[in-house]
C-alpha positions in Angstrom: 59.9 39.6 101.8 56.8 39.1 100.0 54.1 37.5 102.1 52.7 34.2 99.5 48.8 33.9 99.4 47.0 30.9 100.5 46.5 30.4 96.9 50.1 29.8 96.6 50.8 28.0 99.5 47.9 25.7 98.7 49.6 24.1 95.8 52.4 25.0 97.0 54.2 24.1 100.3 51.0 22.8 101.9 49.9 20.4 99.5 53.7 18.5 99.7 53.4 18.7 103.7 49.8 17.3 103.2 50.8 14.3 100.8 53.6 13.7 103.3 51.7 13.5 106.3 48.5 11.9 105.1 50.7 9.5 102.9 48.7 10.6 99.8 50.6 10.7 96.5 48.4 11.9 93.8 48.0 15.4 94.5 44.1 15.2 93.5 43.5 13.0 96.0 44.4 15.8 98.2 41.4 17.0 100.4 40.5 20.6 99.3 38.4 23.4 100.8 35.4 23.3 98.4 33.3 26.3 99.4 33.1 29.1 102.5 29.2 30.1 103.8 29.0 33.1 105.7 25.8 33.5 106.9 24.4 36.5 109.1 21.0 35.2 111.0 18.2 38.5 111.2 16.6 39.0 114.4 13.1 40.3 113.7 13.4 42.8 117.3 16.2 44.3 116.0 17.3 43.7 112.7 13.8 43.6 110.7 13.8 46.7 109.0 15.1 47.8 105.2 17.6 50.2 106.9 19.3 46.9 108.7 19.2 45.1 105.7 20.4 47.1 103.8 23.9 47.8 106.3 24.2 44.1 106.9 24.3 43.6 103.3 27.2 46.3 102.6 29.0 44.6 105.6 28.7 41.1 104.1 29.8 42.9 100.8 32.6 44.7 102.4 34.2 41.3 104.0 33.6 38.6 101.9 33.8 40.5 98.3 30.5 39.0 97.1 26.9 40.0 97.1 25.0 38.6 99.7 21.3 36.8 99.1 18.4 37.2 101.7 17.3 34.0 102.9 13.4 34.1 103.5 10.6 32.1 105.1 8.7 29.8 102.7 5.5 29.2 105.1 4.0 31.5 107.9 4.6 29.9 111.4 2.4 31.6 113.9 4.3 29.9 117.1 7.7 31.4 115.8 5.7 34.8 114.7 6.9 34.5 111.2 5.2 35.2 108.1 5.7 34.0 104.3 8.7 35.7 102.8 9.7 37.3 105.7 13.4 37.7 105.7 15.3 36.0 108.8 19.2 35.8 107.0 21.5 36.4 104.8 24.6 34.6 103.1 27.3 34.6 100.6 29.0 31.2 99.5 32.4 31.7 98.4 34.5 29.4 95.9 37.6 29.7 93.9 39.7 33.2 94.3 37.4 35.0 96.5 37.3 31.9 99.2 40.9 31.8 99.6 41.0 35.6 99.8 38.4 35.3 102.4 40.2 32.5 104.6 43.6 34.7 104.5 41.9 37.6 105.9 40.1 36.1 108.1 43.1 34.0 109.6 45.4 36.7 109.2 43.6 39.7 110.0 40.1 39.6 111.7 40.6 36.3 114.2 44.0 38.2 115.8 41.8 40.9 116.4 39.0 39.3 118.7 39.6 40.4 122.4 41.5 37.9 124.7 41.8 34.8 122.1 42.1 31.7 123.1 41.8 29.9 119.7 39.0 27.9 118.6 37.6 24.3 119.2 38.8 21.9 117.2 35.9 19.7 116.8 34.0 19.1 113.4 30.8 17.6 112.2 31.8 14.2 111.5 31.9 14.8 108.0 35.0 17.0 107.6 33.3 20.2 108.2 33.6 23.0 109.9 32.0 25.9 111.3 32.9 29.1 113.2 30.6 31.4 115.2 31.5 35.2 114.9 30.3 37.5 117.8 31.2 40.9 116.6 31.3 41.7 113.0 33.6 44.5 113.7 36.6 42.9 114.1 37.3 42.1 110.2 39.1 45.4 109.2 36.8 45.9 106.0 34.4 47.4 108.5 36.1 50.0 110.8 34.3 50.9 114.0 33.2 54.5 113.4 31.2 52.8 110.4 29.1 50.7 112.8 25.5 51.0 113.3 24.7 47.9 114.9 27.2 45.2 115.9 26.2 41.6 114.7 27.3 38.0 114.6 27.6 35.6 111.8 28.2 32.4 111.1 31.2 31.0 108.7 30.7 27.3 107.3 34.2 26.0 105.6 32.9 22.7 103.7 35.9 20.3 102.8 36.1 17.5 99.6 36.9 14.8 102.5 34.3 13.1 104.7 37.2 12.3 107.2 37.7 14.8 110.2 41.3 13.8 110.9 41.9 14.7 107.1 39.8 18.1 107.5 41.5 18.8 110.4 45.0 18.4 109.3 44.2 20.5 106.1 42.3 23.4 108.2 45.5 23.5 110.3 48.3 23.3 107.5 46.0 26.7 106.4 46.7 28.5 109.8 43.4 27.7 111.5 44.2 28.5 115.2 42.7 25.3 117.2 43.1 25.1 120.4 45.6 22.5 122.3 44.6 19.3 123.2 45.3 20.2 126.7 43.4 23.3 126.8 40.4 22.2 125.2 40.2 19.1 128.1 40.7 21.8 130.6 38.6 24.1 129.6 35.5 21.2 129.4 36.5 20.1 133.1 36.3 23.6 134.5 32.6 23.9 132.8 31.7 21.0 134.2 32.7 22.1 137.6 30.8 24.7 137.5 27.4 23.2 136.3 28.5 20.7 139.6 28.2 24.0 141.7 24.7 23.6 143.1 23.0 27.2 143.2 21.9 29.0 146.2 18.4 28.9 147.2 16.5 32.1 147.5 14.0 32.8 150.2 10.8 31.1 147.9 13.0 28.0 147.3 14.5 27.6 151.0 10.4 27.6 152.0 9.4 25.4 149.9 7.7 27.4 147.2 7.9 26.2 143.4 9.9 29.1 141.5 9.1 29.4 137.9 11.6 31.5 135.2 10.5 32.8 132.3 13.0 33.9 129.2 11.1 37.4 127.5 10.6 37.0 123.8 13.3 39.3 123.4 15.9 37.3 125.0 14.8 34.1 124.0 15.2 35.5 120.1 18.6 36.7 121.1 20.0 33.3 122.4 18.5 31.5 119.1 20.0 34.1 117.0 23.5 34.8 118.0 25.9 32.2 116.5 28.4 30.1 119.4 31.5 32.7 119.4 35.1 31.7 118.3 
């Protein structure tokens, strides 16, 4: 049986299960996926260097199909140790062909291939967008492991003709978007909440009376900022 691409199924099957349950008859008045941004945020610790760039641009090329553009610094900004022109990112925007090519993979391929999946969050921005944090880079076939040099996460921004996140929604799951359950979200939120209720046990300092101060090293800290939220 020959498996139909998301191209097809688009104006295909999807597009009469979209008119039917968002009671839309002109097919144009259809919400649409209107472009893809994947977007690979440099760490300057680890990542600055022409060698990085230059693998994290053959990745990007590898996986989306498209040629990735640096994204540079316009102004130096001595608190975040930046300097004009310095590169912190790169991206490819997707439209057309290549897009649906993209979101196939992706849902077909890479997302089954991420370790103990649970699905993803359902929520969007309030404007019928929707983004996706990537941990590990490897997991889109495109790049196979013994190719790795460094693993890296990116960031995948799916923007939608509709400002309406039920609309959004419904079309992001007609497409095979795995969101998580209602019930397993709300779960999931309760037992985080539990556990920030879980006061911490004191160390010897604290049970004294002593005022403890933490610090995050550079390094870290530039970690956390860089590493998209995982799927």
């Amino acid at each position: 049986m020959k498996f139909a691409s998301l191209h097809d199924r688009l104006r295909g099957p999807i597009a009469q299960d979209m008119k039917k349950e968002l009671k839309i008859r002109n097919y144009y008045a259809l919400p649409r996926i209107e472009k893809v941004v994947v977007n690979v945020g440099i760490n300057k610790s680890k990542m600055d260097s022409k060698e990085m760039h230059a693998y994290i641009a053959d990745c990007l090329m590898k996986i989306t199909g498209q040629k990735p553009v640096f994204t540079k610094t316009r102004t130096a900004i001595s608190n975040f140790k930046t300097r004009e022109g310095m590169v912190v990112g790169a991206m490819v925007t997707l439209r057309g062909k290549k897009m649906e090519e993209f979101l196939d993979r992706l849902l077909h391929y890479a997302l089954p291939r991420v370790r103990d999946f649970r699905g993803i969050s359902a929520n969007l921005d309030g404007h019928g967008n929707f983004a996706i944090g990537i941990r590990d880079h490897s997991i889109f076939p495109e790049v196979p492991l013994p190719d790795v040099k460094q693993l890296f996460g990116l960031q995948i921004q799916i923007t939608t003709t509709t400002d309406s996140d039920d609309e959004a929604r419904a079309l992001l799951k007609s497409i095979g978007m795995p969101f998580k359950k209602e019930k397993e979200e709300n779960k999931e939120k309760e037992e985080k909440k539990e556990k920030r209720d879980i006061p911490a046990p004191l160390d010897a300092a604290e049970s004294q009376g002593t005022e403890v101060e933490t610090e995050v090293g550079e390094g870290e800290n530039e970690a956390a900022s860089d590493s998209p939220q995982s799927s």
